[in-house]
LUMZA-537182 format. One line per field, with one value per residue (C-alpha): x, y, z; chain; residue in one letter; residue number from 0. Coordinates in steps of 0.001 Angstrom, whole numbers. Layout:
N
u [X:...]
v [Y:...]
w [Z:...]
mol [A:...]
type [A:...]
seq [NUM:...]
//
This chain:
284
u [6317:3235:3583:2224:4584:8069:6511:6300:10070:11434:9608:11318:13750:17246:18085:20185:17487:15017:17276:18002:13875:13821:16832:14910:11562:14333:16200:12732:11816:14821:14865:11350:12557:15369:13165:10449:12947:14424:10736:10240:14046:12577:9477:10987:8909:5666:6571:8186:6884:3323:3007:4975:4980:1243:-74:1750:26:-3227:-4488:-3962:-7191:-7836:-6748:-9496:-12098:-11345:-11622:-14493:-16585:-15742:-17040:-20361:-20552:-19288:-18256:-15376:-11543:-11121:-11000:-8854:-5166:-1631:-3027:935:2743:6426:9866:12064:15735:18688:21936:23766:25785:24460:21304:18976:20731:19860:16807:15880:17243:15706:12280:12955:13545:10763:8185:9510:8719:5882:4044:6301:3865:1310:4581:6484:3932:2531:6399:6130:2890:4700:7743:5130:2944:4435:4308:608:-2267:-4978:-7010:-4514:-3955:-7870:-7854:-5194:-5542:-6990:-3920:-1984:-5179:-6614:-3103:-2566:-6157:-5499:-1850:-2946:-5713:-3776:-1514:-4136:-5907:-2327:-1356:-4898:-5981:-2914:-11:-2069:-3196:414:2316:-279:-118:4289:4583:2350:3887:6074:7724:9140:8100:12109:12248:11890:11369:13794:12354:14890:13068:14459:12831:9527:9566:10942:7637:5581:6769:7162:3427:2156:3704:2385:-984:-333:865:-1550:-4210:-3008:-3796:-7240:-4649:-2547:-4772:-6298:-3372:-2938:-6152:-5711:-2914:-4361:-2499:-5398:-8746:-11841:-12687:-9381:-9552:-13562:-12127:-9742:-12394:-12555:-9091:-8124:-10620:-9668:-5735:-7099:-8482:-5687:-3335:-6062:-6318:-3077:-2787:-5949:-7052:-8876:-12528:-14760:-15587:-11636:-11119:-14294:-12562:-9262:-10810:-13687:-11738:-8668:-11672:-13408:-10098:-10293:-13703:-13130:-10198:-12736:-15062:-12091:-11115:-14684:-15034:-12083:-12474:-16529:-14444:-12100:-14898:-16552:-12934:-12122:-16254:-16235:-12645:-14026:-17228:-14707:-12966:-15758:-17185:-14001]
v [-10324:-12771:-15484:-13769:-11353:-14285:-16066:-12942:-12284:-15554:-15750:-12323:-12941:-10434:-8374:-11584:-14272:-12518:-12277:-15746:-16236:-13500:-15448:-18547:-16283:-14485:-17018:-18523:-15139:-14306:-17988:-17559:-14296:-15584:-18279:-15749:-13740:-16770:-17123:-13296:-13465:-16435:-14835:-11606:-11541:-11683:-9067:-6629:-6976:-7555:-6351:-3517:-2049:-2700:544:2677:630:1760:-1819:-1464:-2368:463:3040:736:1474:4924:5386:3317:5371:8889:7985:6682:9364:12046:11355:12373:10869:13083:10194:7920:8122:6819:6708:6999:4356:5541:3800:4145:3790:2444:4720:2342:-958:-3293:-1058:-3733:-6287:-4000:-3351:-7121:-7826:-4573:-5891:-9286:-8286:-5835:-9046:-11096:-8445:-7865:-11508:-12525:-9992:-11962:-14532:-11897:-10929:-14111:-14590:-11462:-12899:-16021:-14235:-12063:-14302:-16110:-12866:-12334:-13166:-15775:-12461:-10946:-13844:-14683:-10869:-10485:-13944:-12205:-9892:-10900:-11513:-8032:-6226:-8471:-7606:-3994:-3958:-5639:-3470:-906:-2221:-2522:685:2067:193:17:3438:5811:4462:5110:8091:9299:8259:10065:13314:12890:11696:14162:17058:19729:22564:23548:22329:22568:19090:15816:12918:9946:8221:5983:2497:2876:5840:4676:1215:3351:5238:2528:96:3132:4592:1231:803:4280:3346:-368:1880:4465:1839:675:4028:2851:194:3034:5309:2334:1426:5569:6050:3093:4929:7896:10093:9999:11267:10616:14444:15562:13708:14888:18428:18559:16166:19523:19538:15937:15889:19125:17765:14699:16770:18862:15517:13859:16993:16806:13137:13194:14308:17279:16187:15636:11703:11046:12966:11679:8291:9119:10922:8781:5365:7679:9580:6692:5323:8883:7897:4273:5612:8323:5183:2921:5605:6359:2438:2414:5299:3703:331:2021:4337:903:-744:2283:2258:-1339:-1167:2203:268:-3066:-425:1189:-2706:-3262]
w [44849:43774:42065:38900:38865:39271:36639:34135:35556:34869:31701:30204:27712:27369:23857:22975:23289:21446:18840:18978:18883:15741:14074:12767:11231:9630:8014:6741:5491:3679:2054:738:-460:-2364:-4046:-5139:-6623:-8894:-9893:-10561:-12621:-14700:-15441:-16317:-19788:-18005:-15288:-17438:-21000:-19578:-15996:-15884:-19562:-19703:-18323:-21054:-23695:-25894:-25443:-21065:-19046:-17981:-21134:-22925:-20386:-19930:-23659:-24216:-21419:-23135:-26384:-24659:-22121:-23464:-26817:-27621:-26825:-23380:-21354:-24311:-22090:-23554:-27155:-28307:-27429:-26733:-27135:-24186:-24247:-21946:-21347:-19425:-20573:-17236:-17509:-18447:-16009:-12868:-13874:-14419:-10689:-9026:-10953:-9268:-5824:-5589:-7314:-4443:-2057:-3047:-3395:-134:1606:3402:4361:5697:7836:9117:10133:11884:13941:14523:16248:18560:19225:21985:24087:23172:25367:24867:24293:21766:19858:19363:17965:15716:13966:11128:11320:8640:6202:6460:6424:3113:1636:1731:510:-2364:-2248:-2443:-5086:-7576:-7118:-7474:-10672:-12568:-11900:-10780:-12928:-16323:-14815:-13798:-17056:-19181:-17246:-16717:-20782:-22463:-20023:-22035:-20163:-23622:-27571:-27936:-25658:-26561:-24312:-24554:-21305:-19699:-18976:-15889:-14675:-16218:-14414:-11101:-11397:-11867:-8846:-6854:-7441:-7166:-3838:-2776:-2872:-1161:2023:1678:2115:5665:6104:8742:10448:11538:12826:14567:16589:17026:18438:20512:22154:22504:19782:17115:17777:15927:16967:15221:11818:11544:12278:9019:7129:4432:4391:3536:880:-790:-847:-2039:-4842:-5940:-5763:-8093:-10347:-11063:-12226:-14296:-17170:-17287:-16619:-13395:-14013:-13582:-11106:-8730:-9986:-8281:-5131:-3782:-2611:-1428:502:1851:3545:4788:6438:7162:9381:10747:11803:13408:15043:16896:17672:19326:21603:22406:23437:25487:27553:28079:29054:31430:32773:33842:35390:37661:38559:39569:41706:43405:43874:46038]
mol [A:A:A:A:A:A:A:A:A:A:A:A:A:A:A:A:A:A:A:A:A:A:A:A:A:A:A:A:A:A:A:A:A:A:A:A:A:A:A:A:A:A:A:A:A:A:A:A:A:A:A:A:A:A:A:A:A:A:A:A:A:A:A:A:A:A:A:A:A:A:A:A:A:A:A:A:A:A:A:A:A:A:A:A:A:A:A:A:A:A:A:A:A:A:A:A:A:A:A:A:A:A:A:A:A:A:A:A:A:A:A:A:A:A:A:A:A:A:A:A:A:A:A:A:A:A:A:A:A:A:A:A:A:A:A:A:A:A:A:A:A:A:A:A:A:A:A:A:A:A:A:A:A:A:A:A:A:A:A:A:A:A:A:A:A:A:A:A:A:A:A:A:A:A:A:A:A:A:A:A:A:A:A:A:A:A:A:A:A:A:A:A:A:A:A:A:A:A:A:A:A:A:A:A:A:A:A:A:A:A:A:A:A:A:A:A:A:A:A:A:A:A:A:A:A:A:A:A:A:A:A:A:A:A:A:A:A:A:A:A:A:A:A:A:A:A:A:A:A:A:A:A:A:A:A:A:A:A:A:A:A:A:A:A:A:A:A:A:A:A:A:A:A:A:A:A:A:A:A:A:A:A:A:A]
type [X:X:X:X:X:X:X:X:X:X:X:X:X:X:X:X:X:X:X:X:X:X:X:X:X:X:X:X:X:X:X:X:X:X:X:X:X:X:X:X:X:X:X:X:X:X:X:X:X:X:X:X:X:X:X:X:X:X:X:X:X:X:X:X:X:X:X:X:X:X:X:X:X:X:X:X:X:X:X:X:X:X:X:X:X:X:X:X:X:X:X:X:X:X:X:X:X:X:X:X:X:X:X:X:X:X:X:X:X:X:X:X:X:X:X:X:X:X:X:X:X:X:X:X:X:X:X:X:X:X:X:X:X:X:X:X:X:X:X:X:X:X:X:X:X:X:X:X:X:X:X:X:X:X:X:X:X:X:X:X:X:X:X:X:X:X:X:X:X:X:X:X:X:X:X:X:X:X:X:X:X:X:X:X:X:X:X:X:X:X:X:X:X:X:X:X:X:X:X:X:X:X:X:X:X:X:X:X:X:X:X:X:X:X:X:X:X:X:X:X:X:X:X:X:X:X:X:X:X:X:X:X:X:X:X:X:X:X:X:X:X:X:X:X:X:X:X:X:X:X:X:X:X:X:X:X:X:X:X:X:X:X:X:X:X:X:X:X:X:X:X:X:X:X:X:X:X:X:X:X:X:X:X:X]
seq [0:1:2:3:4:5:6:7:8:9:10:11:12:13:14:15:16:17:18:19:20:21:22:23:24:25:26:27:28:29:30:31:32:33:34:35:36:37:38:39:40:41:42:43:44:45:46:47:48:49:50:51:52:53:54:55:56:57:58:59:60:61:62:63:64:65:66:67:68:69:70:71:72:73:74:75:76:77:78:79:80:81:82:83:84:85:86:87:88:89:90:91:92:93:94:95:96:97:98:99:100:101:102:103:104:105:106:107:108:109:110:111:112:113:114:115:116:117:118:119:120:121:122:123:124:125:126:127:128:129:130:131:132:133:134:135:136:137:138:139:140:141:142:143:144:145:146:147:148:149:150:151:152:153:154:155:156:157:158:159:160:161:162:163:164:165:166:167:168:169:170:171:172:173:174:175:176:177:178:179:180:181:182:183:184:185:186:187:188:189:190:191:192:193:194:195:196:197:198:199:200:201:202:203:204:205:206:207:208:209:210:211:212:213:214:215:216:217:218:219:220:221:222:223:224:225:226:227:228:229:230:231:232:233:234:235:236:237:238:239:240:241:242:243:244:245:246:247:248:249:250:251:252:253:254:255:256:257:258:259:260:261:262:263:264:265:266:267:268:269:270:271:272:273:274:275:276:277:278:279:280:281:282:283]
//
């Protein structure tokens, strides 16, 4: 055995001390959480009254924009989404108090994001590389940048989108909607959270095609495909018009092609990986 090899075998650690090397990044993480959620229970008027009720308002970001750009563009009010402003009701006596703590866990999990993760890098670093660790520094900011990313394409765009399509749907004109506020914040934190993991969409298929499971040759072959489901999924969220639909489709498409391009560079650094290894071995 060389002397590389004892020192990686007395450096290995068993199930339980890696535990006891996870145990402090958890404790840390699960503190931070607990404080973030205080905040988020203490700013409960912000979150829900503003944050969360926002996108089913008239006066909401985007329902303004929206509206504003089909009376210039087209006018008329096509484009003018969750005009009505609806009252939604509670059927349940702690109702409201579950729904305050479920909001505050799932703010604290949210903002704790970029913490988690850097806790994450902290526990695996030690078993990096020089190498590795020079390359995933900027791990935890560009997971971060497209969760939030994500988040905001999800809550600005799909939410109103979603709640206008789901509150103005009528299987029957003998129904009327009571809308439990819990079902419309559920949809809201859930959709919202969608679109956060659908944008580490190009980190997956990174770390795929640097095993070898993902090809660029395979996602370029159902290109057609993705963007045609990416159109029916947008159809069905937005009103019926082209601009709001291109709206909807083009950033979910370019993650579609940003994945397509990660893909390629990693399979042009691994030929020139595998190329200079063969030409080391034919050297010896």
């Amino acid at each position: 055995m060389s002397n590389q090899e004892k020192k990686s075998s007395a450096n290995e650690m068993t199930f339980f001390e890696h535990i006891d090397a996870l145990r402090p990044h958890l404790v840390r993480a699960v503190f931070a959480l607990i404080i973030m959620m205080l905040a988020a229970f203490l700013g409960k008027k912000f979150i829900i009254d503003y944050l969360l009720m926002g996108p089913q308002s008239p006066d909401f970001f985007t329902n303004r924009v929206l509206c504003n750009l089909s009376h210039s563009l087209l006018g008329n009010d096509t484009l003018c989404i969750n005009q009505i402003k609806f009252n939604m009701i509670n059927t349940s006596l702690a109702g409201q108090f579950n729904l305050h703590m479920q909001v505050a866990l799932a703010s604290a999990i949210v903002v704790g994001v970029p913490y988690f993760l850097f806790e994450i890098w902290r526990f695996v670093k030690p078993a990096l590389t020089d190498y590795e660790r020079r390359k995933s520094q900027m791990f935890v900011f560009y997971v971060s940048l497209c969760f939030f990313a994500g988040l905001c394409f999800g809550y600005f765009l799909i939410v109103p989108l979603s709640i206008n399509f789901l509150a103005g749907y009528k299987a029957s004109a003998e129904i009327i909607n009571m809308i439990d506020v819990k079902s419309y914040l559920s949809n809201v934190l859930h959709v919202s959270l969608a679109c956060a993991i659908i944008f580490q969409l190009p980190f997956l298929v990174y770390f795929l095609a640097r095993m070898g499971i993902l090809s660029s040759a395979f996602l370029k072959r159902y290109r057609r495909h993705a963007l045609v489901l990416l159109a029916i999924i947008s159809a069905i969220i937005t009103p019926p018009d082209i601009f709001s639909l291109i709206l909807v489709v083009l950033p979910l498409y370019g993650l579609y092609e940003l994945s397509i391009s990660l893909a390629v560079k990693v399979e042009k650094k691994k030929e020139k990986e595998e190329a200079e290894e063969n030409q080391g071995i034919v050297r010896q």
